[in-house]
VOBA-1610 file (N, C-alpha, C; in pm, whole numbers, padded with zeros to 5 digits, always signed):
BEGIN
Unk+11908+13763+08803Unk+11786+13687+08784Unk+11818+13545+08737Unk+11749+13436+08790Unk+11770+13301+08725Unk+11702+13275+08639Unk+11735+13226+08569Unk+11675+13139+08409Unk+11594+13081+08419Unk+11476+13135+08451Unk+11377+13034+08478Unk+11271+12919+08349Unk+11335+12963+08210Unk+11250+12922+08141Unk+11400+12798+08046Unk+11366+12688+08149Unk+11468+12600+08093Unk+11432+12543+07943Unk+11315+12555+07968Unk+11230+12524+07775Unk+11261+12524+07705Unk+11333+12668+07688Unk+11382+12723+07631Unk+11494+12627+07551Unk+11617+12570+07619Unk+11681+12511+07618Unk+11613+12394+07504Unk+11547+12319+07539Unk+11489+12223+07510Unk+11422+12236+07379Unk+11324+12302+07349Unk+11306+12346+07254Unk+11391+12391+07148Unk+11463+12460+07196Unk+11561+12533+07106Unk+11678+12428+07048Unk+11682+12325+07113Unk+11811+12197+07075Unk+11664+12074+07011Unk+11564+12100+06974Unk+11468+12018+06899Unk+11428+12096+06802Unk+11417+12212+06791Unk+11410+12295+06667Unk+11555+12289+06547Unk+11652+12320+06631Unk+11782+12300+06554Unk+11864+12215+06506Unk+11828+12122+06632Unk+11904+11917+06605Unk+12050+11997+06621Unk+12082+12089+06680Unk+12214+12100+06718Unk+12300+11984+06866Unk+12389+11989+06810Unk+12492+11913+06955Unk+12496+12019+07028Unk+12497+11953+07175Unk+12461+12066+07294Unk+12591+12174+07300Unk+12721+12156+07240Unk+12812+12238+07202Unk+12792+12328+07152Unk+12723+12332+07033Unk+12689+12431+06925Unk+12585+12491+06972Unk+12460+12439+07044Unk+12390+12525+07112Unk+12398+12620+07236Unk+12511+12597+07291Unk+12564+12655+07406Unk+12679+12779+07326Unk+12718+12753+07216Unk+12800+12829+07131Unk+12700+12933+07026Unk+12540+12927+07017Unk+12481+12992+06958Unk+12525+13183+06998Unk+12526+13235+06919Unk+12511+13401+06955Unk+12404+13463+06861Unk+12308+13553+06910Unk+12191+13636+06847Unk+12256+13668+06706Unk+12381+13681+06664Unk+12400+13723+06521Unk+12392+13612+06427Unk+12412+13498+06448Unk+12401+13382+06392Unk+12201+13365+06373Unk+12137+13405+06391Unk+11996+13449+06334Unk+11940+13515+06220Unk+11919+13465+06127Unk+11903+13550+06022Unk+11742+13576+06026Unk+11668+13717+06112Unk+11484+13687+06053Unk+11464+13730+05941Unk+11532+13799+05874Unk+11492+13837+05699Unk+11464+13755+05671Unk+11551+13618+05650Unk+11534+13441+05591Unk+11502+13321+05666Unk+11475+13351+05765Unk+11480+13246+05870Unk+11550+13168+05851Unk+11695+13186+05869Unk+11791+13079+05926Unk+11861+13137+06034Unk+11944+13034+06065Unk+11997+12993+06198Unk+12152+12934+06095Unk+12278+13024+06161Unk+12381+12943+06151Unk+12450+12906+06268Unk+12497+12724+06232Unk+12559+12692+06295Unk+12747+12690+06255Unk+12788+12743+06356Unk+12958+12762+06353Unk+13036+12774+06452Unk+13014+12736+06564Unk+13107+12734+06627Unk+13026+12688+06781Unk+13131+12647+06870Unk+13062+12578+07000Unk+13117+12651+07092Unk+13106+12605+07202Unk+13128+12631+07330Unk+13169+12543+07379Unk+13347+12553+07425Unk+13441+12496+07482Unk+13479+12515+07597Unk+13522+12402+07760Unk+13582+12414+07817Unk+13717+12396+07805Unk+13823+12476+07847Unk+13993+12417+07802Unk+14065+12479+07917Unk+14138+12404+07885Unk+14295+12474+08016Unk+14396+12340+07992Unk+14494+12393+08067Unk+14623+12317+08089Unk+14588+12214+08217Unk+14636+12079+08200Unk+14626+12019+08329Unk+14696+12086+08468Unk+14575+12066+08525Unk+14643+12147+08667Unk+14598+12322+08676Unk+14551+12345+08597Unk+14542+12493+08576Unk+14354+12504+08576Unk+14303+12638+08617Unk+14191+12643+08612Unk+14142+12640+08453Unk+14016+12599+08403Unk+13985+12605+08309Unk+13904+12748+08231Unk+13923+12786+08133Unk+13869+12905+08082Unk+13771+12839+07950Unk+13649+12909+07948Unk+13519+12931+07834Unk+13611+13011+07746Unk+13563+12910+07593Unk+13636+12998+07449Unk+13551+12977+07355Unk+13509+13029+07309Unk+13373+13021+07186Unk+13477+12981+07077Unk+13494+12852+07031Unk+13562+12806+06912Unk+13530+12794+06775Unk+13575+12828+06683Unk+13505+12794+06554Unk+13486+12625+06530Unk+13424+12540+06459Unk+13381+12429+06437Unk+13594+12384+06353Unk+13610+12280+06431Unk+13679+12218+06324Unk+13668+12153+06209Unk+13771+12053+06185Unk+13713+11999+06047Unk+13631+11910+06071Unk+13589+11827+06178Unk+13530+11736+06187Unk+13338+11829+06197Unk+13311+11914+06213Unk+13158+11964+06241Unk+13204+12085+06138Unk+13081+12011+06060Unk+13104+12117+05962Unk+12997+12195+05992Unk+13037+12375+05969Unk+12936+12513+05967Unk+12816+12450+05871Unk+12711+12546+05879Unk+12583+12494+05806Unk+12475+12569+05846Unk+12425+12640+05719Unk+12282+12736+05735Unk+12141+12637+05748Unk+12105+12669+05848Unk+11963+12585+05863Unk+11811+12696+05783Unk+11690+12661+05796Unk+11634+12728+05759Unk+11505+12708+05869Unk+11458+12810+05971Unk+11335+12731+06041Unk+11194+12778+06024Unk+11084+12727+06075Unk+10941+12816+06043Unk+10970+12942+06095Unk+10845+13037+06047Unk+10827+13159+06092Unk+10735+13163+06227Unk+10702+13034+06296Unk+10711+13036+06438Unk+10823+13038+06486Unk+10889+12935+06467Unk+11074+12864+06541Unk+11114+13069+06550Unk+11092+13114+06445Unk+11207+13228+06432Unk+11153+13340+06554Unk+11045+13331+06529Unk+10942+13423+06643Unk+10997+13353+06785Unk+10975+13269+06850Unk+10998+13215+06936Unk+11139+13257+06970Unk+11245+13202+06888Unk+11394+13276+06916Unk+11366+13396+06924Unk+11299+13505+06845Unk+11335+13640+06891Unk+11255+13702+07002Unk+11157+13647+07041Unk+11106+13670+07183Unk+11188+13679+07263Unk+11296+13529+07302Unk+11388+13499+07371Unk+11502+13629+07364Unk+11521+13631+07273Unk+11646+13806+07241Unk+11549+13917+07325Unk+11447+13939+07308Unk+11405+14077+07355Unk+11425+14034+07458Unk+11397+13954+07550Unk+11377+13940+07683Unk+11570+13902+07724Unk+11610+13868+07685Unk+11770+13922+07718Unk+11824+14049+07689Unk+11744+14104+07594Unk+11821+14234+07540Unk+11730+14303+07708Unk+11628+14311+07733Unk+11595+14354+07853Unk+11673+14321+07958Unk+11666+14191+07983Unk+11748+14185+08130Unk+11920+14274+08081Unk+11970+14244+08006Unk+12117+14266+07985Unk+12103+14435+07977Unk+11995+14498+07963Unk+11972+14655+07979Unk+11983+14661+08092Unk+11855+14596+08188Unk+11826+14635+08318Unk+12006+14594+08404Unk+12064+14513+08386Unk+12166+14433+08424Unk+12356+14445+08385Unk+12351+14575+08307Unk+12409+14639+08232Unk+12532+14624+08303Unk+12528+14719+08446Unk+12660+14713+08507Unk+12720+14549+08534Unk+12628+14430+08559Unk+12701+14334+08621Unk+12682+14248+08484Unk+12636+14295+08354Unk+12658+14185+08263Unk+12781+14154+08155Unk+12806+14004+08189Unk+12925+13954+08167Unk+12994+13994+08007Unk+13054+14108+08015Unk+13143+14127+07924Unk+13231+14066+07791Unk+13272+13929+07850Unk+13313+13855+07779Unk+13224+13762+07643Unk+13104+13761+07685Unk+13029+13685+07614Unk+12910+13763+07611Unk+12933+13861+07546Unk+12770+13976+07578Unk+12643+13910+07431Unk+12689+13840+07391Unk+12584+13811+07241Unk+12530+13668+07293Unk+12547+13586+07352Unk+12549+13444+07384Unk+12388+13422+07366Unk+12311+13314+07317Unk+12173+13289+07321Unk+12158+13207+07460Unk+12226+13146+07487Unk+12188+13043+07644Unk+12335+13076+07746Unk+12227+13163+07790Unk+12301+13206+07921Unk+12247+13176+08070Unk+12317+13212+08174Unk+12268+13251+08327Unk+12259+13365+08357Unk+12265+13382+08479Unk+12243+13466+08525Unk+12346+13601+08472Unk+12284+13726+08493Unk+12370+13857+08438Unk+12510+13813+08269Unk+12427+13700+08167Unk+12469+13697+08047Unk+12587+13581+08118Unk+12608+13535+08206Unk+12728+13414+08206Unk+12689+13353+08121Unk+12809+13276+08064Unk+12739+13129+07942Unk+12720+13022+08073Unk+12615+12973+07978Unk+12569+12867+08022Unk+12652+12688+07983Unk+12721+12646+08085Unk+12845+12579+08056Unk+12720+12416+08020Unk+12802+12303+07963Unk+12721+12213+07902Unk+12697+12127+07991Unk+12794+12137+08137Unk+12712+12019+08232Unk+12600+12139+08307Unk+12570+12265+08338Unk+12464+12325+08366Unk+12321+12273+08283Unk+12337+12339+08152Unk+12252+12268+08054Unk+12197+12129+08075Unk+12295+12061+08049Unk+12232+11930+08079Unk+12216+11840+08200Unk+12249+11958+08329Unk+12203+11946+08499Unk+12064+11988+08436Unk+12011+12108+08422Unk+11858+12167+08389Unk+11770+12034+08285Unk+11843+12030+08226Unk+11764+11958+08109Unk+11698+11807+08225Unk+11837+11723+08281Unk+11811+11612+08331Unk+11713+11639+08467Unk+11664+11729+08515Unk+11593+11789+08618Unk+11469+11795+08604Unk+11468+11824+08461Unk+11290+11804+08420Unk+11285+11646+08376Unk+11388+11602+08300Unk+11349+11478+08291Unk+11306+11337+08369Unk+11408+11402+08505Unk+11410+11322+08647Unk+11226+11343+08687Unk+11183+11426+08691Unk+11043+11527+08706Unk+10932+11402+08633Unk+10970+11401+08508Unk+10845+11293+08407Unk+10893+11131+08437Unk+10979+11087+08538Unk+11025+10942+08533Unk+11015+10859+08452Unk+10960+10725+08437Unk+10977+10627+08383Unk+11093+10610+08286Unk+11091+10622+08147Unk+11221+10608+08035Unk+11285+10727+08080Unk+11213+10848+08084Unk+11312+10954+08076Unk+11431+10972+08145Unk+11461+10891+08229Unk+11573+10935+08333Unk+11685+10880+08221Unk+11650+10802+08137Unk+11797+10741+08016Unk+11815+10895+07921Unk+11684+10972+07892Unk+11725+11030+07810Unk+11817+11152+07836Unk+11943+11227+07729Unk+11972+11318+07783Unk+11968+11427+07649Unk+12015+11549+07686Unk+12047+11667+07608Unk+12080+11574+07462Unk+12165+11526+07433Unk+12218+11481+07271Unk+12087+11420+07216Unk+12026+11348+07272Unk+11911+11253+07214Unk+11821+11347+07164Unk+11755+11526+07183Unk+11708+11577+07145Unk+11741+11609+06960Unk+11877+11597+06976Unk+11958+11606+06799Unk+11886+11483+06737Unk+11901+11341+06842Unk+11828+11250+06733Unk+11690+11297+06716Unk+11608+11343+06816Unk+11464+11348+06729Unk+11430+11420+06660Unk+11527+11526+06683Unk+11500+11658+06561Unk+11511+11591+06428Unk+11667+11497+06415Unk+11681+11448+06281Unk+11580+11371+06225Unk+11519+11235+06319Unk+11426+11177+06289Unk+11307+11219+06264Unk+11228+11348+06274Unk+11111+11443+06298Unk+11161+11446+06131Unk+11269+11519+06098Unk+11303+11595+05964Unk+11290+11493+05818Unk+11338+11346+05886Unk+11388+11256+05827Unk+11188+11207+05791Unk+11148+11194+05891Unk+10980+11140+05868Unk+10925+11258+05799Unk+10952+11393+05832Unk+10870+11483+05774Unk+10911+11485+05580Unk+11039+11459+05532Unk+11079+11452+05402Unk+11120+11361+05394Unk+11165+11265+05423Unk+11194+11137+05341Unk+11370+11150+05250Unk+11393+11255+05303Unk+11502+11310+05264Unk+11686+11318+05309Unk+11705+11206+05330Unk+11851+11187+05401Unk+11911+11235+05404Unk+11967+11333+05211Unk+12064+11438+05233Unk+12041+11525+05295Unk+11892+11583+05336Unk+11839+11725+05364Unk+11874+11674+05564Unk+11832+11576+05573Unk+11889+11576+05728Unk+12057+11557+05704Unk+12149+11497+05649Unk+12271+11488+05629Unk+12334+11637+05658Unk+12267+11715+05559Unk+12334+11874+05595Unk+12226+11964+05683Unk+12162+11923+05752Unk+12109+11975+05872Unk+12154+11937+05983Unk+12201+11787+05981Unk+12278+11779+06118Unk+12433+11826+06099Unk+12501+11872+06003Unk+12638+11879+06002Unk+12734+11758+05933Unk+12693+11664+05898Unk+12729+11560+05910Unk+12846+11562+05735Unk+12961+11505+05736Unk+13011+11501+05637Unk+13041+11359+05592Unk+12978+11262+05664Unk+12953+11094+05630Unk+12786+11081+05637Unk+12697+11058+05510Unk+12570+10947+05497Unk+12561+10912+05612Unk+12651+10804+05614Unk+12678+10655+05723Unk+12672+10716+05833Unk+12670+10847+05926Unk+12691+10884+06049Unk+12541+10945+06049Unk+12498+10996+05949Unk+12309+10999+05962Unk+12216+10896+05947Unk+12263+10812+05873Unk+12181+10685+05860Unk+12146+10645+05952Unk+12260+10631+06109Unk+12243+10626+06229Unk+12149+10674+06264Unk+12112+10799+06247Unk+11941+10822+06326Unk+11795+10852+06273Unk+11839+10780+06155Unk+11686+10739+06080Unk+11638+10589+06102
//
């Protein structure tokens, strides 16, 4: 079945202000609904040797992106777990052909493949191509700035966006207030 609800995507990288790495690196256990958070820790990497085909590796965050518990409404959390039932369905119905390697992944394709970051942001730029005028500049990352800026207008609060975007420099959030 194809992914038909690219929204999803979209939404889900404006709810979190994640880099499209870390959102492509999300897995259903990183959800907490007891508390409504969301951790971020680790991305989704392409790698290989030059010359060699490349292989998907779910990496932990280095030192430069630091891990970090978010906290979201008790819509945001509803909304994500809609999204789980309706994978935990297809990945039932889809059982024999679903992809093994990455069976927890939140943004996937078809039969649980991950969803690689130029796919993502092929889908993303597809709707944006769709609304013309400015939008054709905007892409997947710029959703992190408005999340921050949304957070930043909603509290007035720099550190609270500082450790919501990951950030371990002020000076690299200041940037998107």
């Amino acid at each position: 079945p194809e992914d038909s609800d690219d929204g999803f995507y979209v939404r889900a990288a404006l709810i979190l202000g994640t880099r499209p790495s870390e959102l492509a690196g999300l897995i259903w256990a990183d959800f907490n609904e007891g508390s409504n958070t969301v951790t971020i820790q680790r991305v989704l990497s392409l790698e290989g040797k030059k010359g060699e085909p490349k292989k998907l590796f779910l990496r932990p965050h280095t030192k430069n992106l630091v891990d970090r518990t978010i906290t979201i409404s008790d819509d945001a959390m509803a909304f994500f777990m809609r999204k789980k039932a309706q994978t935990l369905t297809l990945k039932s119905l889809y059982s024999h052909r679903w992809n093994k390697d990455f069976p927890d992944l939140v943004c996937i394709q078809d039969y649980g493949d991950p969803l690689k970051l130029n796919a993502l942001e092929k889908r993303f730029r597809k709707h944006c191509d769709k609304l013309g005028g400015r939008f054709h500049e905007v892409t997947l990352y710029h959703l992190r700035h408005t999340a921050a800026s949304n957070l930043y207008h909603i509290t007035k609060d720099i550190l609270k966006v500082q450790e919501y975007l990951g950030h371990t420099s002020i000076i690299n959030t200041q940037l998107y207030t």
